[in-house]
N, C-alpha and C positions, 0 to 999 in steps of 0.2 A: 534609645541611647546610641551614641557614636561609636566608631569601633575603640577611640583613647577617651572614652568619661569611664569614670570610676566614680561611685556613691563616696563622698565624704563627707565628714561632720564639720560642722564649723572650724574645729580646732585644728581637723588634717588639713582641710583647706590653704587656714592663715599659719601651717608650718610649710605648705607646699607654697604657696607664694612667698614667704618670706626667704625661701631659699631658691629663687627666682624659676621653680618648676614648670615647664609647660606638661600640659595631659600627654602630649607624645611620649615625650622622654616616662612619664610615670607610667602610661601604657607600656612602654618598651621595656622597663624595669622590672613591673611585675611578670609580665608574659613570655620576653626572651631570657630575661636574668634570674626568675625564679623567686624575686622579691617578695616579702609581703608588701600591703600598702605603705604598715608602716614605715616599714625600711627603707623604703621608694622612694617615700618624700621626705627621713632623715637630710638628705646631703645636696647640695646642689650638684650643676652641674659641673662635671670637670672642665679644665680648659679656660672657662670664664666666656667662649663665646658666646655671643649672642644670636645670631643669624648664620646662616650659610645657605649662600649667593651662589647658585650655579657653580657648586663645589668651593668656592672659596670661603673661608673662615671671617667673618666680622664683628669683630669684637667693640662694646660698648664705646670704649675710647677711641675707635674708628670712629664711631657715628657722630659722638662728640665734636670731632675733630670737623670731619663735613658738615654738621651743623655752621659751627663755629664758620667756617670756611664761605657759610653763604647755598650749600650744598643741602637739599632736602633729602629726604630718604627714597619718595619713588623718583627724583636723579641719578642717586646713588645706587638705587636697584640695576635700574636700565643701565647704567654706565656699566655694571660689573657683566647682566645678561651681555653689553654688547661686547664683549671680551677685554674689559679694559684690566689693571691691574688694581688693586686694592688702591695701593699709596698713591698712583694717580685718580681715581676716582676720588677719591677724598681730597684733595689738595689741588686738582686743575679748577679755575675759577670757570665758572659757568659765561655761557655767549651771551652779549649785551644782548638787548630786545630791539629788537629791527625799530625803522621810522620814530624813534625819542619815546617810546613807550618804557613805563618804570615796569620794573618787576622787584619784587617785595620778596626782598633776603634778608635772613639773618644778620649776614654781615652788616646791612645800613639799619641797625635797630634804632628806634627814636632817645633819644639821651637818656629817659627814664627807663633802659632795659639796658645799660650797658653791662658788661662785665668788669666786675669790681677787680683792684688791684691783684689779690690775692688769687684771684680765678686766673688770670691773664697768667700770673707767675707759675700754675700751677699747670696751665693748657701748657707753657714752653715746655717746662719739664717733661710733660707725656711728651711731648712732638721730640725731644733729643731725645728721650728715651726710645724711642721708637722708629731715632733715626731718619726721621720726616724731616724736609725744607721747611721753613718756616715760610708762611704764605704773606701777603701784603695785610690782610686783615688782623693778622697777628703782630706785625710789625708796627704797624700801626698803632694798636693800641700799646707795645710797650713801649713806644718814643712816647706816646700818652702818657705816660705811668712814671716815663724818666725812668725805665728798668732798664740792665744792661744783659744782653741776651749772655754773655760770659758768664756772668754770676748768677746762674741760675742751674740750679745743679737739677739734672735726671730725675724725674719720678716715674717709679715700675710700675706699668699695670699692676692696679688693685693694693698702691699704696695709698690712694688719696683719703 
């Protein structure tokens, strides 16, 4: 076994996933914090992060965001290892492809993968929330949509 497996039953399992547990953090629980297993995988994690990037915090609606953006995750990786900062790594549009080569992003998804009205209204509100420039891809689809970026009031991490 690894230094963070711990034997669980089916049921510790699907309460340690359902409260998005990685074996690190349950290893760190039981070991530095004195937990049992149970208690380990009661609670998720604090914070709501998801990854941490060469010390930086990236949080799920980060990823979302550079999804959205056209932005993959090992871009976003290396962008952060090469010192960039969060809200530009997420939001600078990636370099066209030399000599008319396509490269295949998110952003130019085929019409049957768009995002529906209600997603679109919901990604502004994370980006005001969180105080992000709204990117071209974003704009884009609310002149789509006839949304008006005013009337769309903030949504807080981990209200959607």
């Amino acid at each position: 076994m690894g230094k963070h497996k711990f034997k669980m039953t089916a049921e510790q399992q699907a309460i340690a996933d359902a409260n998005n547990l990685a074996q690190q953090t349950i290893s760190y629980r039981v070991r530095n914090k004195g937990e049992t297993l149970d208690q380990a995988i009661s609670y998720p994690p604090k914070g709501g992060a998801v990854r941490h990037i060469n010390g930086k915090r990236i949080t799920e609606d980060e990823i979302d965001l550079a999804e959205w953006n056209g932005i993959i995750w090992n871009t976003l990786k290396h962008r952060i290892y090469a010192g960039w900062d969060v809200q530009r790594a997420i939001t600078e549009p990636i370099r066209p492809w030399p000599h008319g080569q396509k490269h295949k992003r998110i952003g130019n998804e085929p019409d049957n993968a768009r995002f529906s009205k209600a997603e679109v209204i919901e990604l502004i509100g994370r980006m005001k929330a969180m105080n992000i420039a709204y990117t071209k891809p974003v704009l884009k689809r609310a002149k789509e949509y006839g949304l008006s970026l005013d009337s769309i009031a903030p949504v807080e991490v981990g209200e959607a």
